[in-house]
N, C-alpha and C positions, 0 to 999 in steps of 0.2 A: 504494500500500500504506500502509498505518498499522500503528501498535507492536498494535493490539489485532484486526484482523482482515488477515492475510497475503495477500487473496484483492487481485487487481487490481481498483479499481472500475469500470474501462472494460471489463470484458470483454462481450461479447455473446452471452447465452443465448438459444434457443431458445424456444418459447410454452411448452413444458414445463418451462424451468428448465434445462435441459443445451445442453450444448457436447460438440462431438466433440472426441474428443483421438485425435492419431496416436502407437502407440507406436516409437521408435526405436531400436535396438541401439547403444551408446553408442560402442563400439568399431567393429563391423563397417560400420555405417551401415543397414543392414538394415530396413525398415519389417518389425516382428513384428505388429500388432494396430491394430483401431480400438477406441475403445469409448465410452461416455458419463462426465461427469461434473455434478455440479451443484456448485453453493456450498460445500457440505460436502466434497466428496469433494475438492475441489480444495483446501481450506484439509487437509483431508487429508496431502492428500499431500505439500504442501508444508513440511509439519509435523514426519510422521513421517520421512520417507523408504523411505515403501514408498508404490507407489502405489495408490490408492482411488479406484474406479470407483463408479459409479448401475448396477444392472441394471437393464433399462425391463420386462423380461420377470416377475423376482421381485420388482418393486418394493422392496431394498433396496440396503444397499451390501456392497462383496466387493472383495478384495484379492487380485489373481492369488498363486498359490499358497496358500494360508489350508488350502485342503483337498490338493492336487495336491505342494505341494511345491518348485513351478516356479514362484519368486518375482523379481520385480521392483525394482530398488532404484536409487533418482530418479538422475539425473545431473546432470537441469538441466531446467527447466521454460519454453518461450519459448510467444509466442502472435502467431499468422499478422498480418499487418500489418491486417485487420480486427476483430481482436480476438475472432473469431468461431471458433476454431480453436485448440487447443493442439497444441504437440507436445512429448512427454514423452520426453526421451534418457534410456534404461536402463541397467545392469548385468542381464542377462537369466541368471537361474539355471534352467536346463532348457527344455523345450520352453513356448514362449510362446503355441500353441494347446492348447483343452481338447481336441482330437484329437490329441496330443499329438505335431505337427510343430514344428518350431521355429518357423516363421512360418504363423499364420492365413493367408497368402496362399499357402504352398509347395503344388506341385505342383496349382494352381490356375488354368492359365491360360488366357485365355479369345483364340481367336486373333481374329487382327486384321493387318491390310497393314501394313507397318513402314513408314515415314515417310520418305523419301530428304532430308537437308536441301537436296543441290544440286538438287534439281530445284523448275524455277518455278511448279509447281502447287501 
């Protein structure tokens, strides 16, 4: 980091300029949301403390809650040992999906064999 841009130099964007960021429930532990950010939205966030996402969809930026109400406010900002990956700890105000469940992931699951550790397979 440096006094004049907050952003990590090492971080690792995508050919499009973005990084996925995981959002985290600061408290519960909770993974609420995935989403994108780029340079700006990440200097963002780190800034204001709200967080600020890239839509790839509306090609602009958006701050959960801005229109919903169900806002976002930083914790702490780390980045995956590749540099390739944020994860952003929250204060989570309302539901954290725009279907408005608290986690993009709830009631979402897709099944699968559950994993025995003791076994040698």
């Amino acid at each position: 980091m440096n006094p004049v841009d907050p952003v990590p130099a090492d971080l690792v964007f995508d050919a499009n300029g973005l990084i996925p960021a995981i959002i985290q429930d600061d408290e519960s532990g909770d993974v609420l949301m995935l989403a994108w950010m780029d340079h700006e939205a990440i200097r963002r966030t780190l800034t204001t403390g709200r967080v600020t996402f890239w839509s790839r969809s509306r090609g602009e930026y958006w701050r959960k809650g801005d229109t919903s109400g169900h806002r976002q406010y930083v914790r702490s900002v780390a980045a995956d040992c590749d540099s390739d990956t944020l994860l952003v700890r929250v204060v989570q105000i309302g539901a954290a999906c725009h279907t408005g469940t608290p986690s993009c992931f709830t009631d979402r699951q897709i099944p699968a064999l559950v994993g025995d550790p003791d076994s040698p397979v």
